[in-house]
C-alpha positions as CSV (number, residue, x, y, z in Angstrom):
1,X,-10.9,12.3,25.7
2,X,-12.0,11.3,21.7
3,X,-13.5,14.3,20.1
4,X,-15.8,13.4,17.6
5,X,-15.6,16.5,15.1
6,X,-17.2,15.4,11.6
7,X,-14.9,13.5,9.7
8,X,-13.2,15.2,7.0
9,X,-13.3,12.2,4.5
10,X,-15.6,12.0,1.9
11,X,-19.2,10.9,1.8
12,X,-19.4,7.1,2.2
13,X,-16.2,6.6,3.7
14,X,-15.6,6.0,7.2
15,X,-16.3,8.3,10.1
16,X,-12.9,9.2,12.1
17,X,-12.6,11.2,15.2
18,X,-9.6,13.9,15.4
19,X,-7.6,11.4,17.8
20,X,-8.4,8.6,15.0
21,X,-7.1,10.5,12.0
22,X,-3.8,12.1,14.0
23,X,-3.3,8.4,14.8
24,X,-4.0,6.7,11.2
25,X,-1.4,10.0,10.1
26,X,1.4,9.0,12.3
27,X,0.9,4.9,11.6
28,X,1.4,5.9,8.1
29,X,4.4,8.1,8.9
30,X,6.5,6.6,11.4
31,X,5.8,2.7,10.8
32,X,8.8,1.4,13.0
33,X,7.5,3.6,15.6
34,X,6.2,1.7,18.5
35,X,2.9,2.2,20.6
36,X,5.1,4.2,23.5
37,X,6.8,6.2,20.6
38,X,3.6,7.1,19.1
39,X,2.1,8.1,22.4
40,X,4.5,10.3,23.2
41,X,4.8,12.0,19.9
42,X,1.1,12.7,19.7
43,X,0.1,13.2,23.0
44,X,-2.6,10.2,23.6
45,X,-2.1,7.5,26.2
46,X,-0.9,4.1,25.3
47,X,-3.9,2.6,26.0
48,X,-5.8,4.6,23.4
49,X,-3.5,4.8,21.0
50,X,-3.2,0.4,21.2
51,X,-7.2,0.7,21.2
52,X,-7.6,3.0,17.9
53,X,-4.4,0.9,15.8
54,X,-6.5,-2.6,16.7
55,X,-9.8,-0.6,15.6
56,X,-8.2,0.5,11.9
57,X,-6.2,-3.1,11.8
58,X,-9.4,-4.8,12.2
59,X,-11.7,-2.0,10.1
60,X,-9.1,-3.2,7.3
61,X,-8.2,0.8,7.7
62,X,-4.7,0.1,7.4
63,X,-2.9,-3.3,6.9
64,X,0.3,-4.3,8.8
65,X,3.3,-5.1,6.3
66,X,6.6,-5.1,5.7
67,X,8.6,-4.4,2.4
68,X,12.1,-6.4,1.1
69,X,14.6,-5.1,-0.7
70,X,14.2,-6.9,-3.9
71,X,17.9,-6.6,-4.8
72,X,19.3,-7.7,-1.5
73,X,16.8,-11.2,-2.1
74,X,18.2,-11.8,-5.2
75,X,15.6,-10.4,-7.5
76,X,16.9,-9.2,-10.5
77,X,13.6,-8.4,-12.7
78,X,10.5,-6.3,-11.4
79,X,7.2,-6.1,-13.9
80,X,4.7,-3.6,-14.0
81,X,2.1,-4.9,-16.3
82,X,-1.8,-2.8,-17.1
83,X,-4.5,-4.6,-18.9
84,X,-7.6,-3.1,-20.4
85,X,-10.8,-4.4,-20.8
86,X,-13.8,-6.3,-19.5
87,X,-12.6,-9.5,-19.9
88,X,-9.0,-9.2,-19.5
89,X,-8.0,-11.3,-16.5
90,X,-4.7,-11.8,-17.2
91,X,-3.6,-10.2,-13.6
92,X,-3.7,-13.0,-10.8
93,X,-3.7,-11.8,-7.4
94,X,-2.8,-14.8,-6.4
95,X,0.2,-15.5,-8.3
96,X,3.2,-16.0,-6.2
97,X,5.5,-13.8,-7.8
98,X,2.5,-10.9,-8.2
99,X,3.1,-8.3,-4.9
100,X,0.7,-5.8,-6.0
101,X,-2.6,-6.1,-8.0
102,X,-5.1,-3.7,-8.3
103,X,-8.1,-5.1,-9.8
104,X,-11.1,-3.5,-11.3
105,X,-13.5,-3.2,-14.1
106,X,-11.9,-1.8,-16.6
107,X,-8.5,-1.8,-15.4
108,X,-6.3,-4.5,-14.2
109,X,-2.9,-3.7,-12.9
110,X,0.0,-6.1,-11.4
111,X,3.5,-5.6,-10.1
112,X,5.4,-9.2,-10.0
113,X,9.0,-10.0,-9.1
114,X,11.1,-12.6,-10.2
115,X,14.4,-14.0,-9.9
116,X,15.7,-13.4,-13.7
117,X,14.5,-12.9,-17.0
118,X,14.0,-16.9,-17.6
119,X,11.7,-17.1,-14.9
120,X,9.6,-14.7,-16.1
121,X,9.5,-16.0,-19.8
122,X,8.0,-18.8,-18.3
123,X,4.8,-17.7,-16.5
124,X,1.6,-16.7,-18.8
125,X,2.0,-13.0,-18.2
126,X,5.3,-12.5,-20.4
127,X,2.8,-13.4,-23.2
128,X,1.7,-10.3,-24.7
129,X,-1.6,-9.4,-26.6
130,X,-3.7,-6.3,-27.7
131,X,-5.0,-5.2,-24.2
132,X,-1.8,-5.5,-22.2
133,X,1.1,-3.3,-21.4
134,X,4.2,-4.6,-19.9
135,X,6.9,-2.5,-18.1
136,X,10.5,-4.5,-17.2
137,X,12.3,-3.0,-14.4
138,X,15.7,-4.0,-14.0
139,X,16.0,-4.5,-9.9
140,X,19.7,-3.9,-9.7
141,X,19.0,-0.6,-11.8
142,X,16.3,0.9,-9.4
143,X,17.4,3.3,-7.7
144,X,14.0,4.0,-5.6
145,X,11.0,2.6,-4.4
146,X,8.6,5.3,-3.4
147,X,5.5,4.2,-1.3
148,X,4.1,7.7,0.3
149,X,0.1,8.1,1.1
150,X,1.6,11.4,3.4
151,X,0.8,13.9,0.9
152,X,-2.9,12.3,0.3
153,X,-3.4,11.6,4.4
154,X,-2.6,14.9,5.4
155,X,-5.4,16.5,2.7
156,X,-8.1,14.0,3.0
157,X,-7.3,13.6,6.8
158,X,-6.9,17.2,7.7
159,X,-4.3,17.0,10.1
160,X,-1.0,18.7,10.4
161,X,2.3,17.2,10.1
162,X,4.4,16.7,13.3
């Protein structure tokens, strides 16, 4: 019952079937949402819908996570910081307090949280040099936290939104 139309995705990228790309659309979408509830939504038996989510979990197509509120844990200090160059490596992935780095040859970007302004004066990135910029975000002052790859799905995907 998987139709394999060509995939809409650029060249290079992974092939999806129809099936594959409605599914990857609703995983996005409706996260909480559990195998049954996708099923039904969408139209696809359990079983294929549980086979295609292991496929993209193991593909690295998506990645299973969840998100804290930062304020309710007692983080009061968020940093955005974006460094320039070859050789800046001044974003660790690996840092403990870094929960988003994007790494790549010219660009290096990291979001870190921390617990207050001290404990951020004491780690190497609240040093600042030529090739850096830092952002603060005070946590009790955000009033949002947008994550949405919908718009971008639905046009590289080509499905329709349900």
């Amino acid at each position: 019952d998987v139709e394999h139309s060509p995939s809409v995705l650029p060249s290079g990228s992974i092939v999806l079937s129809r099936n594959e790309r409605k599914l990857l659309y609703a995983f996005v979408k409706y996260p909480a949402y559990s195998i049954t509830e996708i099923s039904k939504l969408i139209g696809i038996s359990k079983p294929t819908v549980s086979t295609i989510r292991s496929k993209l979990l193991s593909k690295g197509v998506i990645i299973s996570t969840a998100v804290p509120d930062l304020k309710r844990l007692g983080a009061s200090l968020a940093i955005f910081r974006r460094c320039f160059g070859k050789n800046s490596s001044v974003v660790d992935p690996f840092d403990q307090n870094c929960v988003v780095s994007m790494l790549g040859p010219q660009n290096q970007i990291g979001f870190y949280v921390y617990k207050d302004y001290e404990d951020f004066k004491s780690t190497d990135i609240s040093e600042t040099n030529d090739n850096c910029q830092v952002q603060a975000l005070v946590c009790n002052k955000i009033s949002n936290l947008k994550i949405d790859f919908l718009p971008f799905l639905r046009d590289v995907l080509a499905v329709d939104d349900f």
